[in-house]
MDTraj code that builds the backbone (N, CA, C; nanometers):
import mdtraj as md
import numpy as np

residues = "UNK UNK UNK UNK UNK UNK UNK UNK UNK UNK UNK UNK UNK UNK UNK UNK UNK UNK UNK UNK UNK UNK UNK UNK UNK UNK UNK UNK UNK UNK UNK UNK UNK UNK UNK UNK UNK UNK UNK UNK UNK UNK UNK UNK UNK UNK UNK UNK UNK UNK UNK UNK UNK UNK UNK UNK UNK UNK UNK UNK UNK UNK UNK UNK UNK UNK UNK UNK UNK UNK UNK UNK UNK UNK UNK UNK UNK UNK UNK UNK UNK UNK UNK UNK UNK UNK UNK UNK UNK UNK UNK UNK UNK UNK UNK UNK UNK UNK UNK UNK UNK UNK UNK UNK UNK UNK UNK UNK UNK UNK UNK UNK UNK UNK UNK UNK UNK UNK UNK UNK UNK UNK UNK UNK UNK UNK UNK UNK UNK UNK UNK UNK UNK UNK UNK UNK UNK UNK UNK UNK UNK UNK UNK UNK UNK UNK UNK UNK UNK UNK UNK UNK UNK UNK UNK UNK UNK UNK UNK UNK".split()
xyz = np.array([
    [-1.8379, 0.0381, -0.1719],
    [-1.7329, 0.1204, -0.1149],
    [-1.7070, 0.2391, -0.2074],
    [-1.6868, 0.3538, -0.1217],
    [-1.6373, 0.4907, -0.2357],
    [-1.5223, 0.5014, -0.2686],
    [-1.4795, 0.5508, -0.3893],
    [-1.3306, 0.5574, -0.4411],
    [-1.2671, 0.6245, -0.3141],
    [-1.2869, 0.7190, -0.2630],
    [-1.1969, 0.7797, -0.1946],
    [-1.1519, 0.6772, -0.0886],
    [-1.2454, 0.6208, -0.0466],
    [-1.1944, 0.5118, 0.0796],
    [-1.1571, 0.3691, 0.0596],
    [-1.1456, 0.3469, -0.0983],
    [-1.0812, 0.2489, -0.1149],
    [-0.9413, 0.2935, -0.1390],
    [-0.9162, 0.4634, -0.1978],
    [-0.7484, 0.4648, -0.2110],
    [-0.6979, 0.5071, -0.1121],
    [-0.7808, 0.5123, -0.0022],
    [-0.7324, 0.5447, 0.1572],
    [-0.6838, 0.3945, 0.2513],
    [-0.7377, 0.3444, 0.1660],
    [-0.7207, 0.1883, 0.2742],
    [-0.6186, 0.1199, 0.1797],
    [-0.6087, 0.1546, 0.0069],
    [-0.4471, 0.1235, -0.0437],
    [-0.3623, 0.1859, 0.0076],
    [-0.3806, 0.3102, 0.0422],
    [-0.2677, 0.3900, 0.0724],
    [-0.1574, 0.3782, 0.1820],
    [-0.2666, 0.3062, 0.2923],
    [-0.2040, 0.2693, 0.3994],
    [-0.1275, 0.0847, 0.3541],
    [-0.0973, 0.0555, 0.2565],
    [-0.0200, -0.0579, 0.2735],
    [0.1214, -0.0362, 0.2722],
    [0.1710, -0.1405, 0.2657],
    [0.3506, -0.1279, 0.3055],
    [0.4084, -0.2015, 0.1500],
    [0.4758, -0.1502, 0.1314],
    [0.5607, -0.1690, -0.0089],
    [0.6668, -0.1439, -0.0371],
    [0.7523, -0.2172, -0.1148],
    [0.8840, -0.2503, -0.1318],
    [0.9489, -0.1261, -0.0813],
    [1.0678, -0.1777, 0.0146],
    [1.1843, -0.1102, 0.1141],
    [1.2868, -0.1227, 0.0311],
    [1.3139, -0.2633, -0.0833],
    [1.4182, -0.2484, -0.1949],
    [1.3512, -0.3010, -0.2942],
    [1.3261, -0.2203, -0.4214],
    [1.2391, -0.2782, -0.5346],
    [1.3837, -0.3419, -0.6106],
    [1.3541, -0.4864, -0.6633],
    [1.4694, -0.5142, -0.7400],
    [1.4681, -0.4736, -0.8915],
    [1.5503, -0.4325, -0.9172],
    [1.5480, -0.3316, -1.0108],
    [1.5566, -0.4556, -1.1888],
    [1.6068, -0.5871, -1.1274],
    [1.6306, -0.6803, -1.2423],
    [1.4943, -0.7201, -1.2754],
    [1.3954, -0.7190, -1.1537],
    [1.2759, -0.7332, -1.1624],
    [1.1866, -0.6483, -1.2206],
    [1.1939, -0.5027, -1.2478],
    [1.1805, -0.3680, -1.3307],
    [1.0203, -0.3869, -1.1006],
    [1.0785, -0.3817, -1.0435],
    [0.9407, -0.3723, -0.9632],
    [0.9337, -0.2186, -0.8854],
    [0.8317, -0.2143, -0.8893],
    [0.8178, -0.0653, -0.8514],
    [0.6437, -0.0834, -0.7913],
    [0.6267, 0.0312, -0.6911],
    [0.5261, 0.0150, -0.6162],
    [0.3706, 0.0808, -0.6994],
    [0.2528, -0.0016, -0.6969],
    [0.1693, 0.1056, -0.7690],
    [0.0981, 0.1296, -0.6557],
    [0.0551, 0.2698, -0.7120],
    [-0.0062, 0.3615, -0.6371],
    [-0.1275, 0.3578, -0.6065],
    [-0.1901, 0.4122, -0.4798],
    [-0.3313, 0.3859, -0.4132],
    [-0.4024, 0.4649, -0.5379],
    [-0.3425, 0.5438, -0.5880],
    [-0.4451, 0.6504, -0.6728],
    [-0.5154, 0.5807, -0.7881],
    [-0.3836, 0.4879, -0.8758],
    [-0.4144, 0.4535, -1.0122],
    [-0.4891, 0.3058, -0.9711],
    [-0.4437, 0.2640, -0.8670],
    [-0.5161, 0.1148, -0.8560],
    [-0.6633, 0.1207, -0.8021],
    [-0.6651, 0.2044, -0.6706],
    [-0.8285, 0.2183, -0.6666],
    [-0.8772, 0.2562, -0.7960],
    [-0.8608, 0.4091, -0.8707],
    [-0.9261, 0.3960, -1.0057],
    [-0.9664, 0.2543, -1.0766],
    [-0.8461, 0.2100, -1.1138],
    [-0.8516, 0.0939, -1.2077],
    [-0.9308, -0.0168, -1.1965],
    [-0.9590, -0.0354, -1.0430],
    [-1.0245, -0.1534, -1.0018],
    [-1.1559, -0.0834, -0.9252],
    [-1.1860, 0.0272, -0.9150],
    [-1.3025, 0.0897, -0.8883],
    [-1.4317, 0.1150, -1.0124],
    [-1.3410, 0.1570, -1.1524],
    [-1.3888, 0.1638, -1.2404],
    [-1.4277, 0.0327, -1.3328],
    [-1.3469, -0.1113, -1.3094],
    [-1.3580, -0.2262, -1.3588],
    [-1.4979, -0.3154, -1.2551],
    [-1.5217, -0.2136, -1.1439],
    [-1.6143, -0.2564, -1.1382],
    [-1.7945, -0.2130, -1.0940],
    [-1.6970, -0.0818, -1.1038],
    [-1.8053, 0.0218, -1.0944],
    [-1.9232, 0.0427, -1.2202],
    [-1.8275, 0.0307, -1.3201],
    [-1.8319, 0.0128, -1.5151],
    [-1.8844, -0.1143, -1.5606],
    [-1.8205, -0.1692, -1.4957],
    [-1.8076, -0.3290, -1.5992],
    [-1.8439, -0.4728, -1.4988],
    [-1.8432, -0.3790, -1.4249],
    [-1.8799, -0.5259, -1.3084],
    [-1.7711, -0.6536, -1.3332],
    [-1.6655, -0.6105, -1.3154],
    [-1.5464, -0.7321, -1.3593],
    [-1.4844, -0.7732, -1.2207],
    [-1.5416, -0.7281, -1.0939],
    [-1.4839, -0.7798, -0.9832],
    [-1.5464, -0.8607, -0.8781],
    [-1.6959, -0.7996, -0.8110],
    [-1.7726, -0.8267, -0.7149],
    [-1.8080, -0.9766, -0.7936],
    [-1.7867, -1.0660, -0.6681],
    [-1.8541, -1.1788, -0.7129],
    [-1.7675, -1.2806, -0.8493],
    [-1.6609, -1.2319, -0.8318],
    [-1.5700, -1.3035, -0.9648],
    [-1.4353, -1.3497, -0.8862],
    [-1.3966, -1.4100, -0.9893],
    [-1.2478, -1.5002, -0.9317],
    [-1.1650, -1.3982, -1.0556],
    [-1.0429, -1.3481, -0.9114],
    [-0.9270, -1.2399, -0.9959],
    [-0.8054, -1.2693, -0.9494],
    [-0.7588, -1.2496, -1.1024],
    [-0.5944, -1.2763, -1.1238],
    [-0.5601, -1.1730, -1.0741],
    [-0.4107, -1.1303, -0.9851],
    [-0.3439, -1.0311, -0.9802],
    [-0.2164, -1.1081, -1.0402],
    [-0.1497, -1.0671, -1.2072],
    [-0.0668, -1.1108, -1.2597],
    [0.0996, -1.0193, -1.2069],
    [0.1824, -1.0707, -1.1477],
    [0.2922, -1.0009, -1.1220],
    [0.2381, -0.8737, -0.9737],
    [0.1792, -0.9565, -0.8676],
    [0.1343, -0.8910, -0.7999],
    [0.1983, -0.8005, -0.6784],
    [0.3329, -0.7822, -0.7060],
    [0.4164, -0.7033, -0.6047],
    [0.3539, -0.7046, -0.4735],
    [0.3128, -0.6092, -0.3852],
    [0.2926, -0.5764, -0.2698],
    [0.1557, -0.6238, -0.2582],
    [0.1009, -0.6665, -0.3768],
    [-0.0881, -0.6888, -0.3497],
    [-0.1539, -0.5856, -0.4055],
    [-0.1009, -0.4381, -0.4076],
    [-0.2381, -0.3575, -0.4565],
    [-0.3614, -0.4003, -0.5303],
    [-0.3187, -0.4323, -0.6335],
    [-0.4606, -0.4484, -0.7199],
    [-0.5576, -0.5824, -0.6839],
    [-0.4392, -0.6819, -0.6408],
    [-0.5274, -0.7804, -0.5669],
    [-0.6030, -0.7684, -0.4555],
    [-0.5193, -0.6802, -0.3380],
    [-0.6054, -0.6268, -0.2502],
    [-0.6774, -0.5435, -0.2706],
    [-0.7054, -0.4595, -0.4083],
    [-0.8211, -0.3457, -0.3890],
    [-0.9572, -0.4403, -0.4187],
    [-0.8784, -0.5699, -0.5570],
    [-1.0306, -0.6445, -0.5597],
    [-1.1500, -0.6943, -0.4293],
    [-1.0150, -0.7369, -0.3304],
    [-1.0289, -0.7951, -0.1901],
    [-1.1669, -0.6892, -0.1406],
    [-1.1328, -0.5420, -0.1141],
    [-1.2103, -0.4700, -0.0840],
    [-1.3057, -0.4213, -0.1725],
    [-1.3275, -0.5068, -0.2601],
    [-1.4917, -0.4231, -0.3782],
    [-1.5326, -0.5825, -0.3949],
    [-1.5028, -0.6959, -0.2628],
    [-1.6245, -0.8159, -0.2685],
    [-1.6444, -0.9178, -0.3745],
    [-1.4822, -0.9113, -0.4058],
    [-1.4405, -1.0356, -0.5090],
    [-1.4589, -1.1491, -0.4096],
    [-1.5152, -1.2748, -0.5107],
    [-1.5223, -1.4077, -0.4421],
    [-1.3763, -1.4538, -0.3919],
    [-1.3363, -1.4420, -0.4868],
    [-1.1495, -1.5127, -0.4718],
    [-1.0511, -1.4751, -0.5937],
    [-0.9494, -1.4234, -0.4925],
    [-0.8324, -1.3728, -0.5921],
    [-0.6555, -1.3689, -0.5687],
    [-0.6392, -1.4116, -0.6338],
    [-0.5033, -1.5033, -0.6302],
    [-0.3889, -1.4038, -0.7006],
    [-0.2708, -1.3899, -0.6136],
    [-0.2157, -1.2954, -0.6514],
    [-0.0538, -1.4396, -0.7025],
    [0.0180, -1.3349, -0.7872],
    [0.1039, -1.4581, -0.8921],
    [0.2358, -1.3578, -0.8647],
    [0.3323, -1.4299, -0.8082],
    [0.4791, -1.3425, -0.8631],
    [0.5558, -1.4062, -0.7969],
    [0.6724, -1.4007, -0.8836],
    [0.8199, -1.4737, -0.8893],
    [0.9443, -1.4388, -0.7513],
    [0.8579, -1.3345, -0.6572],
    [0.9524, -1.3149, -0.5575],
    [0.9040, -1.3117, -0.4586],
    [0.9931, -1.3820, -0.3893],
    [0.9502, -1.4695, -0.2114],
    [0.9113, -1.2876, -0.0880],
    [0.9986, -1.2317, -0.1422],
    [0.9795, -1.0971, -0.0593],
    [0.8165, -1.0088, -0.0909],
    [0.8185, -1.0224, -0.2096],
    [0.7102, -0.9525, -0.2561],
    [0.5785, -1.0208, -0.2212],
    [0.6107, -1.1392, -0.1847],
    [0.5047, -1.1981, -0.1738],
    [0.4302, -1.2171, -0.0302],
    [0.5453, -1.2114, 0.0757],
    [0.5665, -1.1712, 0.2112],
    [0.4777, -1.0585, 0.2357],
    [0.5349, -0.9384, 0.1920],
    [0.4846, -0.8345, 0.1689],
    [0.3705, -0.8184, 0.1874],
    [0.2675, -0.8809, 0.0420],
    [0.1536, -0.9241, -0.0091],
    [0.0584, -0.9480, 0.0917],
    [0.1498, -1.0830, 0.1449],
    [0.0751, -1.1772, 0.2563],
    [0.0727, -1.0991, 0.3982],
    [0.1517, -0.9804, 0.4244],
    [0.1131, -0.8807, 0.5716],
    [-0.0116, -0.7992, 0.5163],
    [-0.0145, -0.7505, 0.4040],
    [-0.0637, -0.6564, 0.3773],
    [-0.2162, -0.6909, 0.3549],
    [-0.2380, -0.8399, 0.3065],
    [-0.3590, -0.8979, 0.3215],
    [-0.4029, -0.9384, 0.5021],
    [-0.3113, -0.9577, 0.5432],
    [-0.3546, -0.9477, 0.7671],
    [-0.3863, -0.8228, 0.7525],
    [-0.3140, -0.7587, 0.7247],
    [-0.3784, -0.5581, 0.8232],
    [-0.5016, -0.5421, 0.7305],
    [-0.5251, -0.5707, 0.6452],
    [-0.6336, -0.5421, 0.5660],
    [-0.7887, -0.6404, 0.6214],
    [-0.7562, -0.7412, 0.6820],
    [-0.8246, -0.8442, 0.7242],
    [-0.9036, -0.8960, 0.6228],
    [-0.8333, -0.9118, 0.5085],
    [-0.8903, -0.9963, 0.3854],
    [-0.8019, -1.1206, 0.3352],
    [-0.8739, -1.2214, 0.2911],
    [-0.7891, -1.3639, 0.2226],
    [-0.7229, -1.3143, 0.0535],
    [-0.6233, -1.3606, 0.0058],
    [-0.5391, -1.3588, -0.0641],
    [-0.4942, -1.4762, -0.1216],
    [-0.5372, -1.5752, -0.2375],
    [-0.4186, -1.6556, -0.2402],
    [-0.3263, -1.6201, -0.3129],
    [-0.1569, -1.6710, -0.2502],
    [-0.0496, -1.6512, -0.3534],
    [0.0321, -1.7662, -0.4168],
    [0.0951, -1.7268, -0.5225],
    [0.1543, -1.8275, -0.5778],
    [0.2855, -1.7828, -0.6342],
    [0.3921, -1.8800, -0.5806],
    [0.4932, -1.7958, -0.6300],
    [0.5502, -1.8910, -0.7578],
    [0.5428, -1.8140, -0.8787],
    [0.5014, -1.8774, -1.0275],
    [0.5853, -1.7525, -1.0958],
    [0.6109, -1.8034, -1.2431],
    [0.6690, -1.6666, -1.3294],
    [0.5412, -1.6855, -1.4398],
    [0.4791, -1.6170, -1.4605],
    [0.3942, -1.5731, -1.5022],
    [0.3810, -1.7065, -1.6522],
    [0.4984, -1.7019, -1.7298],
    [0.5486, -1.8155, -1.8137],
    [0.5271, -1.9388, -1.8060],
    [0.5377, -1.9339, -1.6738],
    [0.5188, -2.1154, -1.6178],
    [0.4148, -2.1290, -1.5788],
    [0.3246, -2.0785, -1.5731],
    [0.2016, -2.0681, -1.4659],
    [0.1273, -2.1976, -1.5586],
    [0.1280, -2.2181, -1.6819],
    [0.0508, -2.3515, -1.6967],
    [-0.1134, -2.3970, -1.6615],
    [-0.1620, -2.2781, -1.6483],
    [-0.3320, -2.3114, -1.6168],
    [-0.3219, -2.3066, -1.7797],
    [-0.4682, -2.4140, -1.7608],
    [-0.5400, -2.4291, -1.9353],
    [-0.6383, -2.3689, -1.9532],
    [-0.6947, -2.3019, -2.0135],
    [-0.8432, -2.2485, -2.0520],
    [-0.8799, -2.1480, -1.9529],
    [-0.9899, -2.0766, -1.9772],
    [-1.0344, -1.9598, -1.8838],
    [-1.0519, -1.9651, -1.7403],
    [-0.9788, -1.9777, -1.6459],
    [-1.0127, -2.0364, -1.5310],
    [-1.0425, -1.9156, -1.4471],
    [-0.9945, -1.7994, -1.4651],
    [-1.0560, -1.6863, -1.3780],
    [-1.1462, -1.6081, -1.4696],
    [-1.1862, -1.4864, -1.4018],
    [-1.2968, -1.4395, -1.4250],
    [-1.1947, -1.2611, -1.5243],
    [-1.1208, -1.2265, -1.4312],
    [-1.0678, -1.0940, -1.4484],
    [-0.9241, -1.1323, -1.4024],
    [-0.8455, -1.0434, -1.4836],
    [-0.6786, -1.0497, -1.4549],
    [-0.6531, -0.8692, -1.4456],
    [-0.6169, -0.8359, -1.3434],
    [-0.5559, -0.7164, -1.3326],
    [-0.3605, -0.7520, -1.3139],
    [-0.3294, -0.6688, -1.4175],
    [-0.1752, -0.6082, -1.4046],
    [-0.1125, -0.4716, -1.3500],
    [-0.0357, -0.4939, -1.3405],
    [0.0870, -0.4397, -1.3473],
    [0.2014, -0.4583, -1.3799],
    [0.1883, -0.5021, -1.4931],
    [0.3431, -0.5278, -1.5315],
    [0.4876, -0.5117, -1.5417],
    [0.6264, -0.5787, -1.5497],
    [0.7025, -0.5071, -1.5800],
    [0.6986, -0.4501, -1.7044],
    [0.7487, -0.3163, -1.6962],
    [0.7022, -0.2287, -1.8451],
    [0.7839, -0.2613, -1.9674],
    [0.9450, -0.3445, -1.9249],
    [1.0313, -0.4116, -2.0732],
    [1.1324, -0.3007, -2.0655],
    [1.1526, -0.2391, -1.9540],
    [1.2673, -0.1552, -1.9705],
    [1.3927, -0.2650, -1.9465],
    [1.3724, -0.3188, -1.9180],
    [1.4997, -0.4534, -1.8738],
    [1.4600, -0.5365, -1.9536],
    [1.3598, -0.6076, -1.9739],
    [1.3851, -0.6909, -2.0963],
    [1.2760, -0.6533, -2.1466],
    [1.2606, -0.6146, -2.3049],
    [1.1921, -0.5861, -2.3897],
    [1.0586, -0.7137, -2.4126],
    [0.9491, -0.6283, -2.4201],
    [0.8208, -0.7194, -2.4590],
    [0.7829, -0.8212, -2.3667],
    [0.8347, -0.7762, -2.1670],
    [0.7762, -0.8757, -2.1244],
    [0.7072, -0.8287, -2.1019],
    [0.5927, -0.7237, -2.1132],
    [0.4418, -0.7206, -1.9930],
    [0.3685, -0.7561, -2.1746],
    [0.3956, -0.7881, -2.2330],
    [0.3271, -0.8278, -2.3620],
    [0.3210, -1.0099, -2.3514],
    [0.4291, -1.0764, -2.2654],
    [0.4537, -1.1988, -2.2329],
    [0.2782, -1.2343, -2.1072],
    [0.2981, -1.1200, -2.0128],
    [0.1936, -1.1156, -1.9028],
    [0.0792, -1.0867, -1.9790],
    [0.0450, -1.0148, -2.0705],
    [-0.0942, -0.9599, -2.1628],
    [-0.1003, -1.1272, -2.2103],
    [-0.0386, -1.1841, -2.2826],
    [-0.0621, -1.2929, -2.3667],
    [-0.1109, -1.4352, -2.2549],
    [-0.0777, -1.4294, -2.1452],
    [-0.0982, -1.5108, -2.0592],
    [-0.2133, -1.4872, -2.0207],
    [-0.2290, -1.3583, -1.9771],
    [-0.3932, -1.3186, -1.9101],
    [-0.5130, -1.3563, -2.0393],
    [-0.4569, -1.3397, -2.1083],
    [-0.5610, -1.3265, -2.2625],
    [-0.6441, -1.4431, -2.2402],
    [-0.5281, -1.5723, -2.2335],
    [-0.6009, -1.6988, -2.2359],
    [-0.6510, -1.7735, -2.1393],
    [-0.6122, -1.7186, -2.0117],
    [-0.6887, -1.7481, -1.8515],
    [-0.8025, -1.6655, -1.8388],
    [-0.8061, -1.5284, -1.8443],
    [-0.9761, -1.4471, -1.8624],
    [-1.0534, -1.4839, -1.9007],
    [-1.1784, -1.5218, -1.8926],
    [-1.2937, -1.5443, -1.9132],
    [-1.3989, -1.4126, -2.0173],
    [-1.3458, -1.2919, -1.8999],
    [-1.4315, -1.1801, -1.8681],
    [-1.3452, -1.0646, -1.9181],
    [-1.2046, -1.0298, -1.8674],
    [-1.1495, -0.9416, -1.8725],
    [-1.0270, -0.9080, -1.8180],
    [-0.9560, -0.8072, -1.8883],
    [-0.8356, -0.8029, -1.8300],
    [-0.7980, -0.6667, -1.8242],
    [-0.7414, -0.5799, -1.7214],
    [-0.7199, -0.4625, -1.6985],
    [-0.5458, -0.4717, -1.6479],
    [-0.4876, -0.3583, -1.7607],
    [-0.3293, -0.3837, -1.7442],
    [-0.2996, -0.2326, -1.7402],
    [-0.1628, -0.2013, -1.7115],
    [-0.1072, -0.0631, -1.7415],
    [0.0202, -0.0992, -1.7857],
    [0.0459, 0.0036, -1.8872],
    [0.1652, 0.0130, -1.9604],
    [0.2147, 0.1237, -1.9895],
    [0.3695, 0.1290, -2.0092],
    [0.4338, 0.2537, -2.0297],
    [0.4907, 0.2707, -2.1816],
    [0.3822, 0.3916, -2.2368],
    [0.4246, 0.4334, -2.3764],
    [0.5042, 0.4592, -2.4182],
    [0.6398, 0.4564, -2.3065],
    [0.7750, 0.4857, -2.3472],
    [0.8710, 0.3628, -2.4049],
    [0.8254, 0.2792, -2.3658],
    [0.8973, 0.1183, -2.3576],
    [0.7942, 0.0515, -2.5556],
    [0.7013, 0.1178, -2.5978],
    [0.6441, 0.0977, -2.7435],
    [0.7269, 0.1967, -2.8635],
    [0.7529, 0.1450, -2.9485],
    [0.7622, 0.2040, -3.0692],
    [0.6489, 0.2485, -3.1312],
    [0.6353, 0.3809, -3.1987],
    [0.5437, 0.4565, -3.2249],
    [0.5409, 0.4519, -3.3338],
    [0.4293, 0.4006, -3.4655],
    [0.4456, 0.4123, -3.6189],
    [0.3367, 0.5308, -3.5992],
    [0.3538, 0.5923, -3.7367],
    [0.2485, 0.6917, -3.8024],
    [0.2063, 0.6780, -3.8976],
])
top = md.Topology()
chain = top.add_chain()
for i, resn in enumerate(residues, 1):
    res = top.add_residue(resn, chain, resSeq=i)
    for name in ("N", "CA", "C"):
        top.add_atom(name, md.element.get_by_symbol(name[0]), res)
traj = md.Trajectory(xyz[None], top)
């Protein structure tokens, strides 16, 4: 599939009508997620044919872009019943499988490398400090292969 028509077929999904703000959730974009998951496997071959985490998976993006670049199976993880709703329409109009789990990333309790690739989006710690470092530390030890996250340089302290 070409980048352009994978951030054409994110673009058209449906995403949070009220992001909860205690949740820091906010929608990611067709632009940065096709990239991210175009290049993880365009590059690195970290998707086609692999089992993928979507850690804190809001609306599905990144889980559903894996969906469309011919991941075996990929399981999207998050703590809210709406978001996950969401998720689960957005995997029908897409006519791709999804599993979800509604888990806090903390509790999730798998042992050893059981997936292949973990894509994030994290909350960035503007509400509570050092949690997408809580989600990095979780993915670390479920990846096998790899893990692709985004973070906001505003929410780090900067040494020189």
């Amino acid at each position: 599939m070409k980048l352009k028509q994978l951030e054409s077929l994110l673009g058209n999904l449906q995403q949070f009508d009220n992001p909860k703000i205690k949740l820091e959730q906010y929608p990611t974009g067709a632009h940065i997620a096709s990239g991210m998951l175009y290049t993880a496997e365009n590059s690195y071959e970290d998707v086609s044919n692999k089992v993928v985490a979507d850690f804190g998976c809001g609306c599905g993006t990144l889980g559903l872009a894996s969906t469309l670049l011919d991941v075996e199976h990929v399981i999207g993880i998050k703590v809210d019943d709406e978001s996950l709703e969401i998720a689960s329409i957005n995997s029908d109009d897409l006519e791709v499988k999804m599993g979800l789990i509604h888990c806090k990333i903390k509790n999730l309790n798998w042992r050893g490398q059981i997936v292949d690739t973990v894509v994030i989006n994290p909350p960035f710690g503007t509400r509570k400090k050092g949690v997408d470092m809580e989600f990095l530390s979780v993915a670390l030890k479920v990846a096998s292969q790899a893990v692709y996250s985004l973070h906001k340089t505003t929410t780090r302290e900067v040494y020189l």
